[in-house]
C-alpha positions in Angstrom: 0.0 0.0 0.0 0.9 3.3 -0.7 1.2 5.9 1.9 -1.2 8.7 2.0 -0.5 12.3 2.5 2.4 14.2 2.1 6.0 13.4 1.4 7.8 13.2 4.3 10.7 15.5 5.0 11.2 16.9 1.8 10.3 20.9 2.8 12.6 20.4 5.7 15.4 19.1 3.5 15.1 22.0 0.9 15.3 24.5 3.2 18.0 23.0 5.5 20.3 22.7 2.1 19.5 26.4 0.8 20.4 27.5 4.6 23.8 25.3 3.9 24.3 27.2 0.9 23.8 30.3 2.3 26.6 29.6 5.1 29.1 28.0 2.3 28.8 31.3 0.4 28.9 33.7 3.7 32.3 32.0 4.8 33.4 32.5 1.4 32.9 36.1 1.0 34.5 36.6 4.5 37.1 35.0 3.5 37.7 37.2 0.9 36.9 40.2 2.8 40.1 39.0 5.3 42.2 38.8 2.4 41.8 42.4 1.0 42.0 43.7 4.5 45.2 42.5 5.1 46.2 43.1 1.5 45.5 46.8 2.6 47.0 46.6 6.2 50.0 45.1 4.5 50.6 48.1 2.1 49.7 50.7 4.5 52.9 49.3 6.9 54.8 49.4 4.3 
């Protein structure tokens, strides 16, 4: 028999990867950010 009703879990997946996504690309940009600040640090010292 099938089962009746919705899918199980699937709304809770979605969101939980596009949340996952989200972070991955947040650390990224930071990451980036870091590096042109202490490009700019760097060149101020010197």
């Amino acid at each position: 028999m099938a089962k009746k009703g919705k899918a199980k879990n699937t709304k809770n997946k979605a969101k939980h990867s596009k949340l996952m996504a989200q972070k991955k690309n947040r650390l990224v940009s930071e990451k980036e950010l870091r590096k042109i600040r202490l490009k700019e640090i760097i060149a101020k010292s010197k």
